[in-house]
N, C-alpha and C positions, 0 to 999 in steps of 0.2 A: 635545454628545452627552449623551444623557440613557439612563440606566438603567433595565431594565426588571426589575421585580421576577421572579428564575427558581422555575421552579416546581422545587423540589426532591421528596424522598419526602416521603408525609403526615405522620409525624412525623421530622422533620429531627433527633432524638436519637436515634434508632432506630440505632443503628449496625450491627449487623444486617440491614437491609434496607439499606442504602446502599451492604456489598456487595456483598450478592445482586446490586442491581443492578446494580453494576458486572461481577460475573459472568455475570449473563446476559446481556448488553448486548457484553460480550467476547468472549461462547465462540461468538457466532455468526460475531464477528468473525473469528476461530481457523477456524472451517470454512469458511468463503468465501475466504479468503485462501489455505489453504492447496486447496482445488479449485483455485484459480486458478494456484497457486506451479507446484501437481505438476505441470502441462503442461509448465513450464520444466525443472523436475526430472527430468524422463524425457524429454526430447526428445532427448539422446542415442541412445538406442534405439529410440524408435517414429518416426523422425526417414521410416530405407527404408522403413518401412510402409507409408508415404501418399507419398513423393515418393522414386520407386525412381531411380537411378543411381551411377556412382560416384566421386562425389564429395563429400565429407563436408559442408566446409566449404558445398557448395552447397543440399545438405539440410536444414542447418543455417539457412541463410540462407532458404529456402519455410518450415520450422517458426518463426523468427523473426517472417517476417512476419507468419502468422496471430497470433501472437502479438501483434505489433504491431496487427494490426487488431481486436482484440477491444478493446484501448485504444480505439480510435477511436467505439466505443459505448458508452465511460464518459460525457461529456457527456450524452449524450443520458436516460442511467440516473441522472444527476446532477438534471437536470433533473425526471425524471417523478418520483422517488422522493422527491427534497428537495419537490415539490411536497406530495406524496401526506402525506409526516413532518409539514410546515408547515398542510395542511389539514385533515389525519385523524388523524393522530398520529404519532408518534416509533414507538411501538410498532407499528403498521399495517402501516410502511415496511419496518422489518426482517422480522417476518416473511414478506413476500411476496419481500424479496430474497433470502433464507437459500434458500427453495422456489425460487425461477429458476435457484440456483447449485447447486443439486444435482441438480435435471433439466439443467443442460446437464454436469454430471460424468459423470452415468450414462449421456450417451448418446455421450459420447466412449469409454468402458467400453466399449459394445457394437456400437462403428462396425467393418466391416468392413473392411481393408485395402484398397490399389489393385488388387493382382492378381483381388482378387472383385469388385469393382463401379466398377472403372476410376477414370475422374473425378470418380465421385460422391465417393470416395472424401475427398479434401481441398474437396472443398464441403462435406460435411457435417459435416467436422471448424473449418470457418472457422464453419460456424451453430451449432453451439456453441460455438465462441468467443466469437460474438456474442453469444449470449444471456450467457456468463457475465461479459462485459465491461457489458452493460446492468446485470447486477444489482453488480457490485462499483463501478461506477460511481454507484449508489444508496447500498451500504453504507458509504461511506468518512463521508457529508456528515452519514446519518444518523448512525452509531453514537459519531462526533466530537461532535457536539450532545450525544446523548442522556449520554455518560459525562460531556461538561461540566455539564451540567444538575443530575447527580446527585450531583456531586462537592461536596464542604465547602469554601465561599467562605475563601479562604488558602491552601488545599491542591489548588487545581484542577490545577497542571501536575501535583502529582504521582497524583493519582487518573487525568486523562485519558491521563496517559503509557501506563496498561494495556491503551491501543488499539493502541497500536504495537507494546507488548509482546505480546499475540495477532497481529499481524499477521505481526512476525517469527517468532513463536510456530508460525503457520502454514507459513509457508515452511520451518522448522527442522525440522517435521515432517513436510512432503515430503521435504526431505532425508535424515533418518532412515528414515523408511519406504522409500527408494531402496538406501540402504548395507543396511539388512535385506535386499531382494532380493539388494542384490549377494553377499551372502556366505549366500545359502540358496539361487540358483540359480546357473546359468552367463550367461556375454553373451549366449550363442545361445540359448538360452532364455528371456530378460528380454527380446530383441528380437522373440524370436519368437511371446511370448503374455505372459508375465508381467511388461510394463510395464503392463497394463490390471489389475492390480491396486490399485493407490495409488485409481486411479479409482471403484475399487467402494466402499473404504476412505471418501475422500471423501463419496459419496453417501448410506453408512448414518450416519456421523455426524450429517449435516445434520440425522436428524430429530430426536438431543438435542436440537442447540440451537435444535430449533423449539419442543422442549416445555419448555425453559427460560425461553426468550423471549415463550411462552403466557404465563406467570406475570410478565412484569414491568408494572409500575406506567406511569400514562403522565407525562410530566412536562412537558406543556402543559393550559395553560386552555382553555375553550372559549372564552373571549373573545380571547383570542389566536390560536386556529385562524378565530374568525368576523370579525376582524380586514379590514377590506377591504382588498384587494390580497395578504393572505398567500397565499407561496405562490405569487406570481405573477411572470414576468420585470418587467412595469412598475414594479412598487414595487424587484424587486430592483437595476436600471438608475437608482434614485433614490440610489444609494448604490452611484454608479461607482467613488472611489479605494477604498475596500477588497477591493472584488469585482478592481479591478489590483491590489493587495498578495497579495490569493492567491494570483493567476495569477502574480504576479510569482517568490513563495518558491516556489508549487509547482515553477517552471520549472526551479530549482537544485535544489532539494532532492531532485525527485523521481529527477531523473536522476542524479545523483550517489549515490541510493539506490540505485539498478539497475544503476547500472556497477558497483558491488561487490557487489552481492550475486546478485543473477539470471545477469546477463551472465559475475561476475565465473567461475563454475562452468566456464564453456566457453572463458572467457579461458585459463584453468589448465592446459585440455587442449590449445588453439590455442597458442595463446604462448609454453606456459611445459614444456610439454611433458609435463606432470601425466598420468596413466593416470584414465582416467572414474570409477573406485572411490576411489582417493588426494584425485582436486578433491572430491567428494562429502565425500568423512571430512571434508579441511579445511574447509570451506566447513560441515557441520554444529558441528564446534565453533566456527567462527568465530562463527558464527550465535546460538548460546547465548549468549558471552559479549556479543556483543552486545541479546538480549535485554534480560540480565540490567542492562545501561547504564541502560534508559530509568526509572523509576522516580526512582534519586538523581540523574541529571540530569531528569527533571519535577520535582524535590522542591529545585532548584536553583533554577530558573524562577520558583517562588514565593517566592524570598528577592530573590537579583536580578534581574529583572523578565525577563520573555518576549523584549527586544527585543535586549537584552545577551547573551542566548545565542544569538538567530539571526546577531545581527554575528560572536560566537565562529565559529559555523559558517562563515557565506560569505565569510566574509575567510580564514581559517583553510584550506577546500576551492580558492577562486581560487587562495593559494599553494602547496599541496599536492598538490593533487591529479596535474599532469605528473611529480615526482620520484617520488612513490609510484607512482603505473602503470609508471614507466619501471622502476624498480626489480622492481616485478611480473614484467614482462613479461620479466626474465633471472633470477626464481628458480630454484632449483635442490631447494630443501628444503624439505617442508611447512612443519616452523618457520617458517622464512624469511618463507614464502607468508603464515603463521597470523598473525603478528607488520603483517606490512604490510599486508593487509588490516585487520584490528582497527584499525589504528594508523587507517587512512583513516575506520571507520565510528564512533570515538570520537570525530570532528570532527561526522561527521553526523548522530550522535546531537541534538547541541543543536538540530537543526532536529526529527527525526524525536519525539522526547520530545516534543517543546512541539506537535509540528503539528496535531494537532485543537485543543486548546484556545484556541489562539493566534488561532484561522480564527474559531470559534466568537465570540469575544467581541467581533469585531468589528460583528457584526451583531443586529439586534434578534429578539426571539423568533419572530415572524411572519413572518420570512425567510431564518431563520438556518441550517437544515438547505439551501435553497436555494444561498442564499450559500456556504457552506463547501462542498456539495455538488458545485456545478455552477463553480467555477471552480477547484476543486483538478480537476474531470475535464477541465475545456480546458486547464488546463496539464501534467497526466496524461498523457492519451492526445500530445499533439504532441510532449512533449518523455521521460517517463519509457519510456512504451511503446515509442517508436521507439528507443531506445537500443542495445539489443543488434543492431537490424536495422542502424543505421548502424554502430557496434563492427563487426560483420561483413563490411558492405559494403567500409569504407575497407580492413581489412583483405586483404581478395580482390583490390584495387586497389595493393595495398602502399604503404597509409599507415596504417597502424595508429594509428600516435602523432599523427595529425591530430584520433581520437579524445579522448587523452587532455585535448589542448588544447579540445577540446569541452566537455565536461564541466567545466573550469575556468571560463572562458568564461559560461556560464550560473549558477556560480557567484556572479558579478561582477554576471549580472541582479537575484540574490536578494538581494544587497549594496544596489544601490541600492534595490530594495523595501523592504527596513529603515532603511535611511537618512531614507526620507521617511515612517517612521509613526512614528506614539508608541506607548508602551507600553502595548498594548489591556490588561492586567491594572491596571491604575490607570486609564486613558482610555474602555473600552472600552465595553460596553453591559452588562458581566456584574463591576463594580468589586468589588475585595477591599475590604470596610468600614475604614474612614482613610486609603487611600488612594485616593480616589477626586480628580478634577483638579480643583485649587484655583480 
């Protein structure tokens, strides 16, 4: 495997612009994630809006879904976007994806209920879904690249780690802005109009970070976009085992991200018997200090190598993860609650810190947004997105704890994925200078 020279900023001493970069490159990240988070974040309440009866758990399970099917147009946003990154630039991608996730925020904002336009009603909340699953499905592969790219060779996990860090960032902040409702209106009131708040929230942010993301630098050659085959499935199919190491981690990682952190919100209220305002609060501080994780573990990664923290991880989450849910699933006290989730997403961190950068340096520059892109979204959408829908299903069927062993289970896939690679930060196609493979 041979090394492609990366295009960093123009003056690679500039330290200055390398974080702007990484800021701008970030805060887009921060507003697509968190459009996408708030659906999750408020479907407690906007849940009878669109799918009226009474049954919680069953409303819960149609807002899932869509949920789940908007995953299912991450591939496809994987594809067109890591194309568009690998052909026209890194910078091109993002901004066209930031503009799709904020038209499909504003028009979930201004959807009418079922009582006014019937079944239009969750059709037109599933097409934006869709549309916002096409663009987040684009933002994952590119904004992975582009913070690898910009980051200082020795210091990659911990500069790319600040993708994750926005991305929890975003979620954290749907959360926040939900506990703000809750304690500035009433339930019946947040049910009744003011969960379409967050959503407007959402939409006016997006256009910071479109005028942020104006101003960033691009960080490919033109000989590398005019590269034959970049950009394309053929070349990226020349270079099948890494494209299965992604799919393989994302398979574990991703769902194991979701069962604690998206799902774990409504697990709190199902489960554990948590009132919707208390799983909100825990679930926002949990969320913070999980942030706050991914830095010193990306800054980890760069001393022992990228593959020694993902083994951390999926060995670590295969044992873990049944006594921690089981444990969850009879808390009683936020503590309790705060303490054992944490404890679950301090494992998941060493995957979630290192995951762009990890993805990234496996692949050459002319594929690479591709590559990262479009197979973290086929293992995404099948296994991350459907999480909370199965969580729910076995649930309703009273097997709840069949879940948990799911989630282990797929742990054990990401296990073997690490098993069979080398350490993409000395091996990989983006090597830290002396170590590169003897």
């Amino acid at each position: 495997m041979t090394a492609d020279p990366v295009a960093e900023v123009k003056d690679p001493h500039d330290t200055r612009k390398r974080v702007f970069a990484i800021i701008g490159g970030s805060s887009g990240n921060l507003v697509e994630w968190y459009d996408f988070y708030v659906y999750a974040a408020t479907a407690l309440y906007f849940a009878p809006t669109f799918f009226p009866g009474g049954n919680p758990t069953v409303q819960l399970l149609n807002t899932a879904a869509i949920f789940a099917v908007g995953f299912l147009m991450r591939p496809i946003g994987g594809w067109l976007f890591g194309r568009i990154a690998d052909k026209q630039g890194r910078r091109a991608s993002m901004l066209i994806s930031v503009l799709l996730m904020c038209f499909g925020s504003l028009m979930i904002a201004v959807l009418p209920g079922y009582d006014s336009i019937g079944i239009a009603a969750p059709a037109l909340l599933l097409l934006a879904r869709l549309l916002q699953g096409l663009s987040v499905g684009g933002e994952y592969g590119t904004s992975a690249t582009y913070m690898s790219e910009v980051a200082v060779a020795g210091h990659r996990g911990f500069f790319a780690s600040f993708q994750y860090v926005t991305l929890i960032g975003g979620q954290l902040l749907a959360l926040l802005v939900v506990v703000v409702l809750q304690n500035v209106y009433t339930g019946d009131e947040i049910r009744a109009w003011a969960w379409r708040i967050p959503f407007f929230i959402g939409a006016a942010t997006a256009v910071i970070a479109l005028f942020l993301r104006r101003a960033l630098h691009e960080t490919t050659t033109e000989e590398d976009r005019k590269r034959k085959g970049a950009g394309t499935i053929s070349l990226l199919l020349a270079h099948p085992k890494p494209l299965l190491q992604v799919i393989g981690l994302t398979a574990g990682g991703s769902l194991a991200f979701y069962a604690f952190t998206t799902y774990m919100q409504k697990f709190l209220v199902n489960s554990a018997g948590f009132s919707a305002a208390k799983s909100s609060e825990t679930m926002a501080a949990v969320l913070f200090c999980y942030m706050l994780l991914q830095p010193p573990l990306g800054a980890l990664s760069d001393r022992i190598g990228r593959r020694n923290c993902l083994l951390i991880f999926s060995a670590g989450m295969a044992i873990a993860t049944v006594p921690i849910m089981t444990y969850l699933s009879g808390v009683t006290s936020p503590m309790g609650a705060f303490v054992g989730i944490l404890g679950a997403l301090f494992i998941v961190s060493f995957y979630t810190s290192i995951s762009g950068v990890v993805k990234a340096e496996m692949f050459p520059a002319e594929i690479r947004a591709l590559g990262v892109g479009l197979g973290y979204a086929i293992a995404n959408s099948l296994f991350g997105g459907t999480a909370e829908y199965v969580a729910l299903y076995l649930k309703s069927i009273g097997l709840e704890s069949a879940f948990f062993w799911y989630v282990a289970v797929f742990a054990v896939v990401s296990l073997v994925a690490t098993l069979s690679m080398k350490d993409p930060r000395s091996h990989g196609y983006m090597p830290v200078p002396g170590r590169e493979k003897n």
